[in-house]
Structure formats: structure tokens, C-alpha cells
C-alpha positions as CSV (number, residue, x, y, z in Angstrom):
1,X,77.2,43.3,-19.7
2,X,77.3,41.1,-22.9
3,X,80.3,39.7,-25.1
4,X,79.7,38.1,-28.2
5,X,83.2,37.2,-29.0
6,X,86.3,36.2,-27.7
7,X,87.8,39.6,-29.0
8,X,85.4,41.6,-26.9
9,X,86.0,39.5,-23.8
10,X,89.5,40.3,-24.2
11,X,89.1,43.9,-25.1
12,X,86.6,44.4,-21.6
13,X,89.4,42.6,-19.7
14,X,92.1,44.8,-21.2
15,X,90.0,47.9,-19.5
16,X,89.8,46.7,-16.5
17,X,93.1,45.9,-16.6
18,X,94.3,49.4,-16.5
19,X,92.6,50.5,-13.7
20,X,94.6,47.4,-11.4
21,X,98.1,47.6,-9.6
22,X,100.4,45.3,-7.9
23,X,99.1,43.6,-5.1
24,X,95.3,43.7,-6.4
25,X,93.6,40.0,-6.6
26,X,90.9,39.5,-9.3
27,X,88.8,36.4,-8.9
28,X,87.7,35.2,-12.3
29,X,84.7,32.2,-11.9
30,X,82.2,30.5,-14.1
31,X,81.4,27.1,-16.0
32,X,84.0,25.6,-17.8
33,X,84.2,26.9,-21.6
34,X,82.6,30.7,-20.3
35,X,85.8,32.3,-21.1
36,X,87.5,32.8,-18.0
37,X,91.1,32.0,-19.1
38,X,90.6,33.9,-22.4
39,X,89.7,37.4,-20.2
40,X,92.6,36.9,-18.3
41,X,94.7,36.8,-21.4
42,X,93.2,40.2,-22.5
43,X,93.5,41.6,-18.6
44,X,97.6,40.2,-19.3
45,X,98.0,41.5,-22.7
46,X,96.9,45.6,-21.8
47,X,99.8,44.7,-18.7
48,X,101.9,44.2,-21.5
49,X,102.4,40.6,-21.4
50,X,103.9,39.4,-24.4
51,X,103.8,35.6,-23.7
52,X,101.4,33.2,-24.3
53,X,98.9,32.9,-22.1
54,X,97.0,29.8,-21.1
55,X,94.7,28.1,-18.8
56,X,97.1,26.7,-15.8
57,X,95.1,24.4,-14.8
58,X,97.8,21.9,-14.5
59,X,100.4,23.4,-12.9
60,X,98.0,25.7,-10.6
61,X,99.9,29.0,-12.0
62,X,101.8,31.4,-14.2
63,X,103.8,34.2,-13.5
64,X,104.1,36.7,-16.6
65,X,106.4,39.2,-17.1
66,X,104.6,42.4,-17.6
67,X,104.2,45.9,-16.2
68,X,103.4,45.2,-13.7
69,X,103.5,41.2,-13.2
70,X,100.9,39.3,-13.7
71,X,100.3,35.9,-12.0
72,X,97.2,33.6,-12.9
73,X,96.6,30.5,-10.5
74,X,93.6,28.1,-11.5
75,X,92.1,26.6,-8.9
76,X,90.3,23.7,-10.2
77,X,91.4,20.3,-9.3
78,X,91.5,21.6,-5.4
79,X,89.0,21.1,-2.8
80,X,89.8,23.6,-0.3
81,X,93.6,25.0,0.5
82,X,96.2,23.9,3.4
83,X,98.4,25.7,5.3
84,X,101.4,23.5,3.1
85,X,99.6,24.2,-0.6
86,X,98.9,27.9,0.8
87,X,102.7,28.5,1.2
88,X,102.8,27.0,-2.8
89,X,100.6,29.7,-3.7
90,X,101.8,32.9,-1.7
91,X,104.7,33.8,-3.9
92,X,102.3,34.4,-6.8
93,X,100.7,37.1,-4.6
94,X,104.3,39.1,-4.6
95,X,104.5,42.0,-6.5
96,X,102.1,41.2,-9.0
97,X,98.5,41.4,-10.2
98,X,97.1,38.2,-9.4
99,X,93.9,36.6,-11.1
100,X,92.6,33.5,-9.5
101,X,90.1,31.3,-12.0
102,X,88.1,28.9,-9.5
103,X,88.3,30.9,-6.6
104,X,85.8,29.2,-4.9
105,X,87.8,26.2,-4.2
106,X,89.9,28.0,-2.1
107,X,87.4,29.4,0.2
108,X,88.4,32.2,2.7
109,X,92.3,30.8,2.3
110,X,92.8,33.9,-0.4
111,X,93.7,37.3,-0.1
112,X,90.7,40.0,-0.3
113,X,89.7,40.3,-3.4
114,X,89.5,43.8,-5.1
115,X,87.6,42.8,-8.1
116,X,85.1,39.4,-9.0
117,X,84.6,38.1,-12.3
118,X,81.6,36.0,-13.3
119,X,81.5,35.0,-16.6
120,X,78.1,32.6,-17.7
121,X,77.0,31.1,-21.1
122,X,74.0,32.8,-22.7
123,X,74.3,31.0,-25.4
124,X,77.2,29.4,-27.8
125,X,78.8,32.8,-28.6
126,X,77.7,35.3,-25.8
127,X,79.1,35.8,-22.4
128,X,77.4,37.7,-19.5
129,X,80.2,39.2,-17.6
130,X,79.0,40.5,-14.2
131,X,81.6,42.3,-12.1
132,X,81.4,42.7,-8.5
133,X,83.9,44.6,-5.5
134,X,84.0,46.2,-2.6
135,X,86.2,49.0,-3.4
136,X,83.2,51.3,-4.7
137,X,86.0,53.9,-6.7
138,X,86.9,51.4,-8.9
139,X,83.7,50.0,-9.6
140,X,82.3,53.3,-10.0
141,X,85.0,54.5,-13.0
142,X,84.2,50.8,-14.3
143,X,80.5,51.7,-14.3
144,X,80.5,54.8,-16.1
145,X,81.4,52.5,-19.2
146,X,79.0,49.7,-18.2
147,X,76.3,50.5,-16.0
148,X,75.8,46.6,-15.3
149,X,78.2,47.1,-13.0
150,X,77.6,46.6,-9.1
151,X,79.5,46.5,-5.8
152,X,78.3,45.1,-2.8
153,X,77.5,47.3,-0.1
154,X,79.6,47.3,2.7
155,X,78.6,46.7,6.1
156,X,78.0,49.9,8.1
157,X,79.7,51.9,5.2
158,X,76.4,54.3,4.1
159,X,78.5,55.9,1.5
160,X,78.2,53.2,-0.9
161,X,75.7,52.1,-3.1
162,X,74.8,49.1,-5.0
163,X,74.5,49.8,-8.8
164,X,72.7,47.6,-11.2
């Protein structure tokens, strides 16, 4: 699928959103400036988090108040994750919706992720925003909006399909 604005990042973000609950882990990845931080804002806001919400990149994470929680760690400046900065981490996994922007620098140390984000530049104002999962009921009510939408086959699991 396409964005051409901020605004519609946020909006596509916002319903996805409502089909999440606590404990589900969205991984959110692509080149810096593609709009990760800004789809997680629109994925916080339909939680109904008021705060402001920004890239933590800094301090590795948020925790917002919403309904449910929301927690948003970005993985950036690591190369992999310890047992010791694994233990820093867990608690944003509690009782919360967690999105994870960089995922790929923490290999397999994360939970299972129900739902991946890829966001890439198509140009200076448009987004391609692929989304990928194993859990094929999600991704299926997510595909009757967007047919672009795919999950990956799971092994030995003949009841799924991959859309494209």
C-alpha cells in the first residue's frame, strides 16, 4: 500500500491499531526518514494516547498511557541484545502493546512478533508500507481494506495462504 502523507501514515496505523491488544509486539523497520516513528504515533493515538509522541531513540523507549499501554523501544544504536540490556527491555513488554522501530538489531532476542512493518521511500512524499504476520486472522481482516497485504506461510500449516 501507498501513503502520500504523514496524515495517511498515521490514519493506516490508527487501523491497525484497533485490531491489537496487550501483549502483541509490532515490529516497525525501514530507512531512516520513511516514517516509522510517525506510524507509531498514529498506531498510539487510536490507543488513546494523549502524550506526545516521539522517536526514542535516545533513551531506547517510552511507555504511554493509553488503553491499553503502549510502549515504543527504538532499537538503533544497538548491535545485537544481552542477557543484561534484555532485562532493561522486558518491562516494556508488560501489559502493553509494544512497537519495536529497528527490530533487526535485536535479532531473535525479542518476543514473537504478531505484526511487521516496513515502511520504504518511493519518493520524497510517498511511503510503501508492506505489512507482514503470521497470525493469518489478523492479516486477513487487515486485507480486506488493503489487499497488499500478506502473511507468511507457516510451516506445515496448509490452512494459510500468502496474499499479495
Amino acid at each position: 500500500m501507498l501513503s502520500s502523507s504523514p496524515e495517511e501514515t498515521e490514519a493506516l496505523a490508527g487501523r491497525i491499531a484497533q485490531e491489537l491488544r496487550v501483549g502483541d509486539v509490532v515490529t516497525v523497520a525501514g530507512e531512516l526518514g520513511a516514517g516509522k516513528t510517525i506510524f507509531v504515533r498514529g498506531a498510539c493515538r487510536a490507543l488513546g494516547v494523549t502524550a506526545p509522541v516521539t522517536s526514542p531513540t535516545y533513551t531506547i523507549g517510552h511507555r504511554y498511557e493509553g488503553e491499553p499501554d503502549v510502549s515504543h523501544l527504538d532499537l538503533y544504536r544497538f548491535t545485537g541484545v544481552s542477557a543484561a540490556e534484555w532485562g532493561d527491555l522486558e518491562p516494556y513488554f508488560e501489559a502493553a502493546i509494544v512497537f519495536v522501530e529497528w527490530p533487526e538489531a535485536a535479532g531473535s532476542a525479542l518476543p514473537a512478533a504478531r505484526l511487521h512493518v516496513r515502511l520504504e521511500h518511493v519518493d520524497p512524499t510517498t511511503r510503501s508500507i508492506r505489512l507482514d504476520g503470521a497470525d493469518a486472522r489478523l492479516v486477513e481482516r487487515l486485507g480486506r481494506a488493503d489487499p497488499g497485504v500478506r502473511h507468511r506461510n507457516r510451516p506445515g500449516d496448509e490452512r494459510t495462504r500468502r496474499r499479495r
